[in-house]
Each structure stands twice: as C-alpha cells, then as structure tokens.
PDB file of N, CA, C and O in Angstrom, chain B, residues numbered from 101:
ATOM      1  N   UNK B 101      -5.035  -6.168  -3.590  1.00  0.00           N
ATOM      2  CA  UNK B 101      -5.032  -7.167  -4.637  1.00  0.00           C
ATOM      3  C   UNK B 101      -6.443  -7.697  -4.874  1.00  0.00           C
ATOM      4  O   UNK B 101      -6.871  -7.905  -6.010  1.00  0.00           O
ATOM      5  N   UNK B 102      -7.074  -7.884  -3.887  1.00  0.00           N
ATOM      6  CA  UNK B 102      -8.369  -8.582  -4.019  1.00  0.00           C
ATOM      7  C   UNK B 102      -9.444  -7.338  -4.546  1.00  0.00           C
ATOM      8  O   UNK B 102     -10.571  -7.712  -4.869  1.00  0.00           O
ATOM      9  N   UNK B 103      -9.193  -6.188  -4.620  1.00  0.00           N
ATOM     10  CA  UNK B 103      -9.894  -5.030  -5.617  1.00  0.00           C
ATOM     11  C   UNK B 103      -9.933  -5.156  -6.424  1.00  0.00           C
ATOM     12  O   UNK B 103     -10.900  -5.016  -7.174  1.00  0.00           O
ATOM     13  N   UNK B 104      -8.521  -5.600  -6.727  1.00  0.00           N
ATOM     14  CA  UNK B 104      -8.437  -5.890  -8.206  1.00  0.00           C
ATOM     15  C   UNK B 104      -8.833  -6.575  -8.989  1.00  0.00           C
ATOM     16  O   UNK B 104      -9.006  -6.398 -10.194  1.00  0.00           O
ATOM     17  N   UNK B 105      -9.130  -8.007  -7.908  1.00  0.00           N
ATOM     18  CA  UNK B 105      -9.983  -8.889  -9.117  1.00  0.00           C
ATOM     19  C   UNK B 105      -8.978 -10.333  -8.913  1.00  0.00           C
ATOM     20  O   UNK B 105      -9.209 -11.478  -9.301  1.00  0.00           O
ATOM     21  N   UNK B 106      -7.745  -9.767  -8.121  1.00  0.00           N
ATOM     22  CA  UNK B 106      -6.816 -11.293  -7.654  1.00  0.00           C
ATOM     23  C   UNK B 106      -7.671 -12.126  -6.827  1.00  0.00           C
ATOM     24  O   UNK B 106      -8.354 -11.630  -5.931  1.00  0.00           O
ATOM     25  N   UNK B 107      -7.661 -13.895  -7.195  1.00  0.00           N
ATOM     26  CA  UNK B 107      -7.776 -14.896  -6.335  1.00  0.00           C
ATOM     27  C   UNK B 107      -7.339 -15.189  -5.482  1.00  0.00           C
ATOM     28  O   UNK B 107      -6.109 -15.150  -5.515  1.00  0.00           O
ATOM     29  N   UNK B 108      -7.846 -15.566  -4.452  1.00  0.00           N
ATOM     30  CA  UNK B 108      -6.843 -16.394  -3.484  1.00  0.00           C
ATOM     31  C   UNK B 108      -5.656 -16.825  -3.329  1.00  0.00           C
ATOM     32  O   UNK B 108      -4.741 -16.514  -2.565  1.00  0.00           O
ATOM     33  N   UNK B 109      -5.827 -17.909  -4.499  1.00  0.00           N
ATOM     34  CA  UNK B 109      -3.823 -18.520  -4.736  1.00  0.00           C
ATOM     35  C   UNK B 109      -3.349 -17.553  -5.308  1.00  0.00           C
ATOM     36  O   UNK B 109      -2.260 -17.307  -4.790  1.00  0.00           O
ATOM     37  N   UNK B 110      -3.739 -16.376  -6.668  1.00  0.00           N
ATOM     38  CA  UNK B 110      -2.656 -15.707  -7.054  1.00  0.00           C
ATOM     39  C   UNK B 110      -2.268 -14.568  -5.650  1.00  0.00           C
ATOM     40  O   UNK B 110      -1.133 -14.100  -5.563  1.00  0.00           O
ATOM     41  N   UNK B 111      -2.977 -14.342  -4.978  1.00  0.00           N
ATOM     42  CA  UNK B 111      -2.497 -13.185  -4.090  1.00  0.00           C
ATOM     43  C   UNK B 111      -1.502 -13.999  -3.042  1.00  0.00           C
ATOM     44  O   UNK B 111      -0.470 -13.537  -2.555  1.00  0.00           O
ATOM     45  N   UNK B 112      -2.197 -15.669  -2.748  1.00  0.00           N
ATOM     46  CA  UNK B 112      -0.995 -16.447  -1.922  1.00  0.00           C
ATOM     47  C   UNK B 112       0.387 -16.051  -2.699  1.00  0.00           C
ATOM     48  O   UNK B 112       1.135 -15.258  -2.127  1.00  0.00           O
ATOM     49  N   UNK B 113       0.673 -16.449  -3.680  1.00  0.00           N
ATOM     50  CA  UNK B 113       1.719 -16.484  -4.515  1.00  0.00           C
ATOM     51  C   UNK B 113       2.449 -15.705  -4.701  1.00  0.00           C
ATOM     52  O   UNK B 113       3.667 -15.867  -4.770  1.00  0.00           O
ATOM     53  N   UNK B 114       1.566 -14.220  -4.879  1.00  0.00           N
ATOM     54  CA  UNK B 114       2.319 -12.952  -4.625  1.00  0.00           C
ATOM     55  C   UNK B 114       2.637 -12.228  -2.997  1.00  0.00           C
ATOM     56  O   UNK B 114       3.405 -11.288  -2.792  1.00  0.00           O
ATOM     57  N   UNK B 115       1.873 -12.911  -2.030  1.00  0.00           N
ATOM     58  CA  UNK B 115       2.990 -12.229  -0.706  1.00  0.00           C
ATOM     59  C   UNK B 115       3.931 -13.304  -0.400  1.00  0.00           C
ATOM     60  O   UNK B 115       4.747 -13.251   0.521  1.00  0.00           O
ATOM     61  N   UNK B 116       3.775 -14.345  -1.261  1.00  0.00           N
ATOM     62  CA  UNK B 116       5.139 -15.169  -1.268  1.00  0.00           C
ATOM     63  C   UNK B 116       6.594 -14.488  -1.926  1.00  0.00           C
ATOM     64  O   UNK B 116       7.725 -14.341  -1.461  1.00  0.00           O
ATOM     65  N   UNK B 117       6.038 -14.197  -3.082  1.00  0.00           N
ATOM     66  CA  UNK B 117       7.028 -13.111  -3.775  1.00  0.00           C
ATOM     67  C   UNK B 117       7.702 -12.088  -3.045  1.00  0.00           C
ATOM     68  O   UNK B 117       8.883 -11.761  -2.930  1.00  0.00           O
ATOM     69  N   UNK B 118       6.470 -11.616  -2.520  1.00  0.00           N
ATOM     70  CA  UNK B 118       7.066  -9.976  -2.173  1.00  0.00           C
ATOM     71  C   UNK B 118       8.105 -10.541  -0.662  1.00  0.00           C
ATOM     72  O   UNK B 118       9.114  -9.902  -0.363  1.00  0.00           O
ATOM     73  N   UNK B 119       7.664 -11.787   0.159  1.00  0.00           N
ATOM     74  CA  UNK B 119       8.577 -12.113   1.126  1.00  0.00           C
ATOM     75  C   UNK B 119       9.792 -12.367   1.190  1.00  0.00           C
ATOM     76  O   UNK B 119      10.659 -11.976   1.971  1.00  0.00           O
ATOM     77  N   UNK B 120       9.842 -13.531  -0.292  1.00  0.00           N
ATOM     78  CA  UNK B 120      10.951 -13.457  -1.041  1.00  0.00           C
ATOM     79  C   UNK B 120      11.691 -12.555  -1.463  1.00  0.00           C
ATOM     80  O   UNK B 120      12.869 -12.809  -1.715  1.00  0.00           O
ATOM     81  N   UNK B 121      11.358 -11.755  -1.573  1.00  0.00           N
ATOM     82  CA  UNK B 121      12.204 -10.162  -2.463  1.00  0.00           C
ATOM     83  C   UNK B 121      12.688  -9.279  -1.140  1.00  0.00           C
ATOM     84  O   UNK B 121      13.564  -8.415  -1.111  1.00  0.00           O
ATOM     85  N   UNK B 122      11.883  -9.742  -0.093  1.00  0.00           N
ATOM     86  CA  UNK B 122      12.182  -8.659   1.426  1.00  0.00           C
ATOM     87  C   UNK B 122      13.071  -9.456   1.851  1.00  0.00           C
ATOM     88  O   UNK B 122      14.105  -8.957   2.293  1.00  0.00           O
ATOM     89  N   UNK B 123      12.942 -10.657   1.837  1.00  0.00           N
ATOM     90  CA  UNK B 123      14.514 -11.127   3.013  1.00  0.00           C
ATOM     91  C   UNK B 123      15.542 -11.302   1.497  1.00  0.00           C
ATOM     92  O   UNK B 123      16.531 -11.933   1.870  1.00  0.00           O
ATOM     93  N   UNK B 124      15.640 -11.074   0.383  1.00  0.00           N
ATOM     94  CA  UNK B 124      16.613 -10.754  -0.210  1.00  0.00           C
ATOM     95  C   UNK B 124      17.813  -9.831  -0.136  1.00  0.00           C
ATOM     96  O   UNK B 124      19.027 -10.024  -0.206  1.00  0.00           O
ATOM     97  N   UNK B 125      16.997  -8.683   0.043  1.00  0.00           N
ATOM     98  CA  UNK B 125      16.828  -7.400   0.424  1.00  0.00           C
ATOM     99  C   UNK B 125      17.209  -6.912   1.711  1.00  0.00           C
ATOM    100  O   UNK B 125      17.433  -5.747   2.041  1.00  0.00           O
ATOM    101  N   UNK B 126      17.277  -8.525   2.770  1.00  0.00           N
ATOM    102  CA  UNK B 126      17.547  -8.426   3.820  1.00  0.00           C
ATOM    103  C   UNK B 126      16.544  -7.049   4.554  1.00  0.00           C
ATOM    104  O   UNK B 126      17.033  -6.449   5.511  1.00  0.00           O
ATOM    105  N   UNK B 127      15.349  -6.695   4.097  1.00  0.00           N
ATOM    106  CA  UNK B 127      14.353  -5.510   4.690  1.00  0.00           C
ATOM    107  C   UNK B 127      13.719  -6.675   5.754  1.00  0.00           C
ATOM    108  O   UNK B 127      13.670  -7.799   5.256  1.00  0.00           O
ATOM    109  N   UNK B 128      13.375  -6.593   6.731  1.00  0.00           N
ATOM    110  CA  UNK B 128      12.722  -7.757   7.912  1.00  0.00           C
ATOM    111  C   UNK B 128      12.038  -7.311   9.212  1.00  0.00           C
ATOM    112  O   UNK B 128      11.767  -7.927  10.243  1.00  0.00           O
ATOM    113  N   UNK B 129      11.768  -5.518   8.673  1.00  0.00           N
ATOM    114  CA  UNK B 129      11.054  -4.888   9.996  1.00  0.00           C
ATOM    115  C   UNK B 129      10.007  -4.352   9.042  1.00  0.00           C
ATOM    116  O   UNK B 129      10.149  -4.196   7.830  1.00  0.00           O
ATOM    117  N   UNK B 130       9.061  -4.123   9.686  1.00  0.00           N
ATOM    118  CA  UNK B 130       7.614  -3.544   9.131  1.00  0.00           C
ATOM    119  C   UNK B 130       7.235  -2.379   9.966  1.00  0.00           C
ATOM    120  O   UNK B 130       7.691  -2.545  11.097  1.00  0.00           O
ATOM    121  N   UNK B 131       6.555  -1.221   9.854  1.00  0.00           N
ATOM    122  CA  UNK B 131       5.926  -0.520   9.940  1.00  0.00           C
ATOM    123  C   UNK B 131       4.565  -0.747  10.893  1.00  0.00           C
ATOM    124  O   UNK B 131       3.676  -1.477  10.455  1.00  0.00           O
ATOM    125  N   UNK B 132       4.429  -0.161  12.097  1.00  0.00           N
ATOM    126  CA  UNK B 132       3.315  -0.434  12.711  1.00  0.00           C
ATOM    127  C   UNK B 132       2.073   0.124  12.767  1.00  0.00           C
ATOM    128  O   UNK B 132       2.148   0.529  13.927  1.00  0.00           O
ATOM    129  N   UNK B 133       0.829   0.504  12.353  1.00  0.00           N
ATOM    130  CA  UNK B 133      -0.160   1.007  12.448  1.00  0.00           C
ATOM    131  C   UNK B 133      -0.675   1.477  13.730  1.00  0.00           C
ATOM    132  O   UNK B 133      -1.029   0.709  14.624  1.00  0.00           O
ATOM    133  N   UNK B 134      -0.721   3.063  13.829  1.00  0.00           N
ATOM    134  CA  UNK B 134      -1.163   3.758  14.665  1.00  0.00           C
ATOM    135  C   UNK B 134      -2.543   3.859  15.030  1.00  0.00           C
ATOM    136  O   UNK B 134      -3.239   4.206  14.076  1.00  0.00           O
ATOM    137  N   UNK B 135      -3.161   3.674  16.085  1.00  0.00           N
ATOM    138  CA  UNK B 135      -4.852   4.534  15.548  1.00  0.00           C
ATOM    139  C   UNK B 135      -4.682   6.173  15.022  1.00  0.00           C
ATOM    140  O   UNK B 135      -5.398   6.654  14.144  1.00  0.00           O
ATOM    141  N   UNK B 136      -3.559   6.951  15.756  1.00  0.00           N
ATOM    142  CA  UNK B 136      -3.931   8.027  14.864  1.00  0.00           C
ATOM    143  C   UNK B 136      -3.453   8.018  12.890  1.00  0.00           C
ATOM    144  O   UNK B 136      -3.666   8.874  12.031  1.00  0.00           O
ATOM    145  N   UNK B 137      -2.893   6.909  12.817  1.00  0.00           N
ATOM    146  CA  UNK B 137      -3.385   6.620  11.169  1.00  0.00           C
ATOM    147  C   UNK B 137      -4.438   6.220  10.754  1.00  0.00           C
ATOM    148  O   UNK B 137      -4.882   6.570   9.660  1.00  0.00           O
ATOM    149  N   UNK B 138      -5.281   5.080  11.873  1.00  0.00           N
ATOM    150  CA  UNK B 138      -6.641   4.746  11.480  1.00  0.00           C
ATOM    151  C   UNK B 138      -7.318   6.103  11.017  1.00  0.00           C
ATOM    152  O   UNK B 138      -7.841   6.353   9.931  1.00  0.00           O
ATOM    153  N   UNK B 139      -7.095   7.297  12.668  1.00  0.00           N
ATOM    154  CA  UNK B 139      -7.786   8.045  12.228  1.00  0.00           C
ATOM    155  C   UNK B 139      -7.872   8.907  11.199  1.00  0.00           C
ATOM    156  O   UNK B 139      -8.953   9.396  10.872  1.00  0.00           O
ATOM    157  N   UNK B 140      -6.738   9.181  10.584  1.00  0.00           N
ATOM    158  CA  UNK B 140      -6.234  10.184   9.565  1.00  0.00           C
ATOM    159  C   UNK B 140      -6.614   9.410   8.343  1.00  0.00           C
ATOM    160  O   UNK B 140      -6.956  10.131   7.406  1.00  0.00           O
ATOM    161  N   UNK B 141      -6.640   8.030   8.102  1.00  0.00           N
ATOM    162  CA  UNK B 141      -7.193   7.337   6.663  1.00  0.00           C
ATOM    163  C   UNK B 141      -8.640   7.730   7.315  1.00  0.00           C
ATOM    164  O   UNK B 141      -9.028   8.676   6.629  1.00  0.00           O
ATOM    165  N   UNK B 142      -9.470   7.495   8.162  1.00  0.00           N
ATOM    166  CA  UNK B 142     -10.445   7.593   7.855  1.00  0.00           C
ATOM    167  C   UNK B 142     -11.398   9.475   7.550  1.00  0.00           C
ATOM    168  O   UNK B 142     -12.559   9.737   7.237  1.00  0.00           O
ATOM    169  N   UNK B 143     -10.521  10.125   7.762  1.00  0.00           N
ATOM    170  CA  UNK B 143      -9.992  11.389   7.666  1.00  0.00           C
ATOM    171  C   UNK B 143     -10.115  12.095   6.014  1.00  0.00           C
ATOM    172  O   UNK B 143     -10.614  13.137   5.589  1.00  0.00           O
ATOM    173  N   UNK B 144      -9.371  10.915   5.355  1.00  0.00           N
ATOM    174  CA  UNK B 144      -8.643  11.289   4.063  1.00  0.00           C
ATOM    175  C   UNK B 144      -9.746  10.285   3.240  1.00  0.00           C
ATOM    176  O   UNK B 144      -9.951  10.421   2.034  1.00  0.00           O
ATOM    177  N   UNK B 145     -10.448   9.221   4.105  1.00  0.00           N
ATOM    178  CA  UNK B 145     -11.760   8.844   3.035  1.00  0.00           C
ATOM    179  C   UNK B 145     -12.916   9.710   2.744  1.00  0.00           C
ATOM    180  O   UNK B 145     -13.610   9.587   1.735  1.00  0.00           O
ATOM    181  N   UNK B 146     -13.105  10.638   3.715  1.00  0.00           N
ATOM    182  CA  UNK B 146     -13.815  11.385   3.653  1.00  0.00           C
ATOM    183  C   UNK B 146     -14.087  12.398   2.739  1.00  0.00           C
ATOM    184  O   UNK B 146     -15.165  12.913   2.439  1.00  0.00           O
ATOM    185  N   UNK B 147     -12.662  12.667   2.235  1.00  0.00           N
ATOM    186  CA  UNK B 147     -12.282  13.338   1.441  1.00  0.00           C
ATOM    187  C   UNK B 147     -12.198  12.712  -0.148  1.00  0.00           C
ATOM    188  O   UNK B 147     -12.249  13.434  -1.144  1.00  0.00           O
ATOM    189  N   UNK B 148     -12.082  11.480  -0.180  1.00  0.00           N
ATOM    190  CA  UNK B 148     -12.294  10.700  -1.738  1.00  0.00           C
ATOM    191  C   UNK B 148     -12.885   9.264  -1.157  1.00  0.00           C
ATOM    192  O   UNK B 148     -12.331   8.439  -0.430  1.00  0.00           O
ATOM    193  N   UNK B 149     -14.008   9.264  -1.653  1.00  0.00           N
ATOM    194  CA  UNK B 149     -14.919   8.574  -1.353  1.00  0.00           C
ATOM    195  C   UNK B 149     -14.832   7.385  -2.183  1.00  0.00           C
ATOM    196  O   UNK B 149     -15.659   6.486  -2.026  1.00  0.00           O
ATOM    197  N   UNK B 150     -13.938   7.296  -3.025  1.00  0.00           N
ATOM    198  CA  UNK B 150     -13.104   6.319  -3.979  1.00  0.00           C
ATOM    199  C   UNK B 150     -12.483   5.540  -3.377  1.00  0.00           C
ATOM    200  O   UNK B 150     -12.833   4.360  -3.344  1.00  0.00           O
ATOM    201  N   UNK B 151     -11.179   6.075  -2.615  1.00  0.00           N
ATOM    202  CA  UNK B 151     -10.724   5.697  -1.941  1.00  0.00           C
ATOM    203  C   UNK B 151     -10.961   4.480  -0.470  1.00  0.00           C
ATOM    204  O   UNK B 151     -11.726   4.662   0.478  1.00  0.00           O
ATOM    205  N   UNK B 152     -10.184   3.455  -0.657  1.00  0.00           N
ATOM    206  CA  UNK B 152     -10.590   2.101   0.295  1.00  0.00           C
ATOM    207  C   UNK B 152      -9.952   2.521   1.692  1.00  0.00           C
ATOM    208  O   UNK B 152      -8.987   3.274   1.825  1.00  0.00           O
ATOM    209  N   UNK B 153     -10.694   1.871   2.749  1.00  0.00           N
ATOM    210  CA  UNK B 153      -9.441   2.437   3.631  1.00  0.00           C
ATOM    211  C   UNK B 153      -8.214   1.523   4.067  1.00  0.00           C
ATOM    212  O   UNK B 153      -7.489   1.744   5.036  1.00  0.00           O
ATOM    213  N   UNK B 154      -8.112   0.502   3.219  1.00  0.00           N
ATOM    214  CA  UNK B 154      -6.840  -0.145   2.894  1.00  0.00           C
ATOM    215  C   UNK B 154      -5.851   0.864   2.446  1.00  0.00           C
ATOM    216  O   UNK B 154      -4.728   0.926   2.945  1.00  0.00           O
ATOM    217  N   UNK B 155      -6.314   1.750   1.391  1.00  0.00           N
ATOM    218  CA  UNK B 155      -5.704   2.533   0.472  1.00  0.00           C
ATOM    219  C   UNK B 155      -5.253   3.734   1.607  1.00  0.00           C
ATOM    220  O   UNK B 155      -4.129   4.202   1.790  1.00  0.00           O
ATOM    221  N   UNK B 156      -6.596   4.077   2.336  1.00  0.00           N
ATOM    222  CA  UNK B 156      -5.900   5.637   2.886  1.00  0.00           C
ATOM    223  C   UNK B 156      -5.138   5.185   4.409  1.00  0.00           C
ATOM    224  O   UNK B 156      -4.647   6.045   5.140  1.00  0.00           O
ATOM    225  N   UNK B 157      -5.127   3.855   4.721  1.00  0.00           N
ATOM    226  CA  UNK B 157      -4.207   3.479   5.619  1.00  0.00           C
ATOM    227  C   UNK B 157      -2.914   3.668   5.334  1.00  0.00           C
ATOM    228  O   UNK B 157      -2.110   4.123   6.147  1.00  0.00           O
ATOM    229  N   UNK B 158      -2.581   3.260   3.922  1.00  0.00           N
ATOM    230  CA  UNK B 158      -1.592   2.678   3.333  1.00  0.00           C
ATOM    231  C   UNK B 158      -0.805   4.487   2.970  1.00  0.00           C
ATOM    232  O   UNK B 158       0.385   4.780   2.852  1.00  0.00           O
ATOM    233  N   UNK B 159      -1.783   5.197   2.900  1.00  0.00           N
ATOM    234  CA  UNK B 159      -1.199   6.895   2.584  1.00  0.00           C
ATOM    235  C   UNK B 159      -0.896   7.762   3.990  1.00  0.00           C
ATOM    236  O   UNK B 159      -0.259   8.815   4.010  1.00  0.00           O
ATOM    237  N   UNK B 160      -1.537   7.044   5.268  1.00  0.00           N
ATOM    238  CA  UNK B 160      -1.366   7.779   6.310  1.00  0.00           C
ATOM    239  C   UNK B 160      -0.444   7.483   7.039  1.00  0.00           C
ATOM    240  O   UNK B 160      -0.160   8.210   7.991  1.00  0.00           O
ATOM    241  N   UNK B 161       0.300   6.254   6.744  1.00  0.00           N
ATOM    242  CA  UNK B 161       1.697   5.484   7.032  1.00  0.00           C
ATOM    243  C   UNK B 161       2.529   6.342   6.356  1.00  0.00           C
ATOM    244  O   UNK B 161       3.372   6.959   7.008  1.00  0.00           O
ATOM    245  N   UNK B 162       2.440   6.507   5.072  1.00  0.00           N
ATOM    246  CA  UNK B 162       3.633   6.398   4.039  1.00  0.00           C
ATOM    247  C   UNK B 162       3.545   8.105   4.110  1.00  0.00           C
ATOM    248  O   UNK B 162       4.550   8.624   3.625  1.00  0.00           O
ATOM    249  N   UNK B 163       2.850   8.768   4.461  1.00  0.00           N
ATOM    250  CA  UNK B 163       3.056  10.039   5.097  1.00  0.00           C
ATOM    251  C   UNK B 163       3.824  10.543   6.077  1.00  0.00           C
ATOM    252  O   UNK B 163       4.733  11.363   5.950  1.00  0.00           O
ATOM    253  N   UNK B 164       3.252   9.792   7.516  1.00  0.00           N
ATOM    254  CA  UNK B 164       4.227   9.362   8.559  1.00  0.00           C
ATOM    255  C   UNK B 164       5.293   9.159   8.750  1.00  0.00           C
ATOM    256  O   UNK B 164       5.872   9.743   9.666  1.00  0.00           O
ATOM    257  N   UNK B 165       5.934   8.243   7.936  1.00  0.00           N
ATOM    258  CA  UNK B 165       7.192   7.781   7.798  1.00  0.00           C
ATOM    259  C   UNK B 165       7.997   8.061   6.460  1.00  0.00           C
ATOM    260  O   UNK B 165       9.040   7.461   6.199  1.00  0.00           O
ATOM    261  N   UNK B 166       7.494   8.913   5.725  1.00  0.00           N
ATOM    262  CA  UNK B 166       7.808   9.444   4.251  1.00  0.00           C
ATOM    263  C   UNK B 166       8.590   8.279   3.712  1.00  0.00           C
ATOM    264  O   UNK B 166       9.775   8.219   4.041  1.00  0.00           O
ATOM    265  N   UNK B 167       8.233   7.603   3.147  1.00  0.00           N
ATOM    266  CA  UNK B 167       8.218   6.096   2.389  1.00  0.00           C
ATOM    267  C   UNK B 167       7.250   6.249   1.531  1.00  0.00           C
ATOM    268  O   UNK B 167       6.183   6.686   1.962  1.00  0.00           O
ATOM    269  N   UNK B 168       7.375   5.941   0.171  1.00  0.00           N
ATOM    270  CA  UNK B 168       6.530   5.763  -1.110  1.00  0.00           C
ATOM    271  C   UNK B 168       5.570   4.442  -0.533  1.00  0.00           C
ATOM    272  O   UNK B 168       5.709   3.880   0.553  1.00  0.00           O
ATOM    273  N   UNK B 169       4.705   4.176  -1.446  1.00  0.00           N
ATOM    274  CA  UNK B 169       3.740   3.451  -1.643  1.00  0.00           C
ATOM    275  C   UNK B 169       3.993   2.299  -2.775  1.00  0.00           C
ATOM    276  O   UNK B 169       4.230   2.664  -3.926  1.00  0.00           O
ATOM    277  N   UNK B 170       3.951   1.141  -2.505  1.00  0.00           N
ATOM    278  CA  UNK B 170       4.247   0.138  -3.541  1.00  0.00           C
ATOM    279  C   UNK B 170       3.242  -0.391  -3.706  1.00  0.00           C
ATOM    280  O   UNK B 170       2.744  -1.277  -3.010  1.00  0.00           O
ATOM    281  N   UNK B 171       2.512   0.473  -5.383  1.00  0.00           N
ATOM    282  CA  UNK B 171       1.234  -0.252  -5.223  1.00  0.00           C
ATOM    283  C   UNK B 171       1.088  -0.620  -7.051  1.00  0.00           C
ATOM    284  O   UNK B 171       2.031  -0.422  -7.817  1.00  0.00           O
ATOM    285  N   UNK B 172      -0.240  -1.161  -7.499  1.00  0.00           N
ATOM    286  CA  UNK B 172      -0.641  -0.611  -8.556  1.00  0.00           C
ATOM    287  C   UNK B 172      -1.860  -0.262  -8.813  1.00  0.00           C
ATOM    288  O   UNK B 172      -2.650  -0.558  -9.709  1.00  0.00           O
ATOM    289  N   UNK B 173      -1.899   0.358  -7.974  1.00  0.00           N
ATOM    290  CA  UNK B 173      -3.607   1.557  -8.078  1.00  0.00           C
ATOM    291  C   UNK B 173      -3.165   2.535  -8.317  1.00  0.00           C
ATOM    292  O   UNK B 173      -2.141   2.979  -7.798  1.00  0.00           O
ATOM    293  N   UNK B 174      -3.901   3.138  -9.232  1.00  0.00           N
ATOM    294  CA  UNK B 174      -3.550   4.449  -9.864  1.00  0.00           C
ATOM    295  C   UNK B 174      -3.994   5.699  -8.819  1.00  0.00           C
ATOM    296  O   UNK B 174      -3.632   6.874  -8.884  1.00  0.00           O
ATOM    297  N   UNK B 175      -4.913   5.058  -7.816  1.00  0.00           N
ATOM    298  CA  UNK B 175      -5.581   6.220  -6.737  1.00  0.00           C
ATOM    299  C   UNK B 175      -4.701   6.743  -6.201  1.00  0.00           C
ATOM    300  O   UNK B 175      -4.896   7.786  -5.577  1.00  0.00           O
ATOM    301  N   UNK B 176      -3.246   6.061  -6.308  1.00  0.00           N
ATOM    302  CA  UNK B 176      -1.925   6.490  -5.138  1.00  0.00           C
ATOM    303  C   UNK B 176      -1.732   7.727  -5.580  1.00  0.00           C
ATOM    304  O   UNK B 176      -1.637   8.701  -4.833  1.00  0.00           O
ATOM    305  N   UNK B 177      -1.655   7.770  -6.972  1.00  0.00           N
ATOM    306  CA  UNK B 177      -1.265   9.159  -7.676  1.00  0.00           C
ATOM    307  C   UNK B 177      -1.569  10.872  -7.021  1.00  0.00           C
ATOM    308  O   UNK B 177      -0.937  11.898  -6.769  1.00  0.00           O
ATOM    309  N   UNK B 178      -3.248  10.229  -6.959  1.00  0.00           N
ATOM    310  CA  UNK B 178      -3.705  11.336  -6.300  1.00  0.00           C
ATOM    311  C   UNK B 178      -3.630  11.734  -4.904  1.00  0.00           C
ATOM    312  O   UNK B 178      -3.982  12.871  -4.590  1.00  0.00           O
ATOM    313  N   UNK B 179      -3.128  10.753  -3.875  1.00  0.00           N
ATOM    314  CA  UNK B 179      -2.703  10.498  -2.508  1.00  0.00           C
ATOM    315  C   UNK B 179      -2.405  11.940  -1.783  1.00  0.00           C
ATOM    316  O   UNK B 179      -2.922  12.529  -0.834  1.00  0.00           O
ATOM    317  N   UNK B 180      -1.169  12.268  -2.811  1.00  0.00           N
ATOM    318  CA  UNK B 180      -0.467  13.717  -2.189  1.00  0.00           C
ATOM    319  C   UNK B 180       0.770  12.660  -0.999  1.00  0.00           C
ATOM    320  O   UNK B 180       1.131  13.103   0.091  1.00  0.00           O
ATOM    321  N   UNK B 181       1.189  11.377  -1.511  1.00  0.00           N
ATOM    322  CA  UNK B 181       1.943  11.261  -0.912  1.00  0.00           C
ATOM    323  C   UNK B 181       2.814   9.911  -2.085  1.00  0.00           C
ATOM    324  O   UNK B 181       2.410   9.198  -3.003  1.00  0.00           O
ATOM    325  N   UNK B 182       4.215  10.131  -1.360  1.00  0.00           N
ATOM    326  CA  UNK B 182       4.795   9.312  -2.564  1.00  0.00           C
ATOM    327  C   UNK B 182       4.872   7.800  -3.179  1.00  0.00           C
ATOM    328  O   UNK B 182       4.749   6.782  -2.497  1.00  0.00           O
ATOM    329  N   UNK B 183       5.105   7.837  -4.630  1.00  0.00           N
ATOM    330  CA  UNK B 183       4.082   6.529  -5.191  1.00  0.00           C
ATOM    331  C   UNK B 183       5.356   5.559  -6.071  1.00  0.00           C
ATOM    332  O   UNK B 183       6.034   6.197  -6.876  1.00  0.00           O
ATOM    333  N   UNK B 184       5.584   4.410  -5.944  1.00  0.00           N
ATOM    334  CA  UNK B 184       6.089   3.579  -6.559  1.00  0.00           C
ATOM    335  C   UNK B 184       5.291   2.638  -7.618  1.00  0.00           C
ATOM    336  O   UNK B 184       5.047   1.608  -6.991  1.00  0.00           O
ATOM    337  N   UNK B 185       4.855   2.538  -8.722  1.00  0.00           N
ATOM    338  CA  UNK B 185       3.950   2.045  -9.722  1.00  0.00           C
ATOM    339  C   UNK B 185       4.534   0.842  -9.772  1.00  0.00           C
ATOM    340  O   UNK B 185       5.664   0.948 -10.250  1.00  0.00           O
ATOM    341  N   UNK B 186       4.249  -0.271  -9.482  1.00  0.00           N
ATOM    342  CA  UNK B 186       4.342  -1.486  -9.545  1.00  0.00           C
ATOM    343  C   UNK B 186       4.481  -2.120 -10.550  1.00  0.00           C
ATOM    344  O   UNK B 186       5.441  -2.868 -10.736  1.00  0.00           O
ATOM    345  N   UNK B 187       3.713  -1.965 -11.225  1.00  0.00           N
ATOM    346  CA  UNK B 187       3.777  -2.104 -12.868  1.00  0.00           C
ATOM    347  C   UNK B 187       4.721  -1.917 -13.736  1.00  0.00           C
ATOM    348  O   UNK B 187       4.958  -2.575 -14.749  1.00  0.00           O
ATOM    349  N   UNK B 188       5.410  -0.745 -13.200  1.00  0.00           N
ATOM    350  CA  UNK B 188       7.070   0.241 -13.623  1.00  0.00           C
ATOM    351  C   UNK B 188       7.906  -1.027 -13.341  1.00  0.00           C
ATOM    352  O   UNK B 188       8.712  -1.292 -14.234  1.00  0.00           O
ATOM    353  N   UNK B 189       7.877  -1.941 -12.188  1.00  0.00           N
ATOM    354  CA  UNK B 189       8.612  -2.215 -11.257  1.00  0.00           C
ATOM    355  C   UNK B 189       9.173  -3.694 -11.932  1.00  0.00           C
ATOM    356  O   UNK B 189      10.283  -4.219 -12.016  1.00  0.00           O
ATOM    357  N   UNK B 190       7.721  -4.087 -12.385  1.00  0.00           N
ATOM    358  CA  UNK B 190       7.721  -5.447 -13.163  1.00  0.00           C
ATOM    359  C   UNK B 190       7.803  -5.594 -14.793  1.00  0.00           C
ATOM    360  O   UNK B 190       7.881  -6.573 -15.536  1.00  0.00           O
ATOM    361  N   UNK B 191       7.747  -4.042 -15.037  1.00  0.00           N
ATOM    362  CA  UNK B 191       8.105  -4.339 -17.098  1.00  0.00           C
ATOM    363  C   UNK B 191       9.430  -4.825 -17.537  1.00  0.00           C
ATOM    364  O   UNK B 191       9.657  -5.003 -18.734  1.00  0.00           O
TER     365      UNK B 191
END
C-alpha cells in the first residue's frame, strides 16, 4: 500500500477493513514465513528487478501454499503464480 502512494491513516483504515472482512469470513489463521521463502523472494528479485521483496515474499508463499495473491499491483500478473485483482474485488 505504501508503494502506492497510501498514507498512514488510509492504510490504518484499510487493515481495519481487511480484519473486518477476515473474522467475517470467520478466516483467523495466517500463513507463516519461511526463510526458505525469504530465500526464494530474494531468488525471484533477482530475476525482476521491479519487483519489491514485499512483492516476491508475497509470490513465494502463495506458491508454497497455492493460494492466489490479493493484491492490486499489476506485477502479480507476471508472478507465474496465482492473482486475485483487488480492484475486480471492489467495482
């Protein structure tokens, strides 16, 4: 979010949202970060130098555990792993 150009309070506001929408959803477990995902995002930055390693964290999980990506960066596209457009999510 903060790539994007979000503030402070709007990004407060929005993992308020998204918390809201997870215990709706009753979803209340998270995903844990491996170092061998550290290592594999830093792996896959190497490879697109575009790429944040927020971003290739976020692809070496969702690889792992074959779970899409809930994002709205268009970089997901090119990931090679699966992508939920956020944007889709909210029209």
């Amino acid at each position: 979010m903060s790539s994007q150009g979000l503030n402070e309070q709007d990004m407060g506001e929005a993992f308020s949202l998204i918390g809201t929408t997870l215990a709706k959803h009753k979803l209340d477990s998270y995903t844990c970060i491996t170092l061998s995902d550290v290592h594999l995002a830093t792996t896959l930055r190497k490879k697109s130098r575009s790429l944040t390693l927020f971003d290739s964290v976020h692809a070496t999980v969702s690889a792992r555990e074959d779970v899409p990506i809930l994002s709205s960066d268009s970089i997901c596209r090119d990931l090679g792993v699966k992508w939920v457009d956020l944007r889709e999510l909210a029209a």
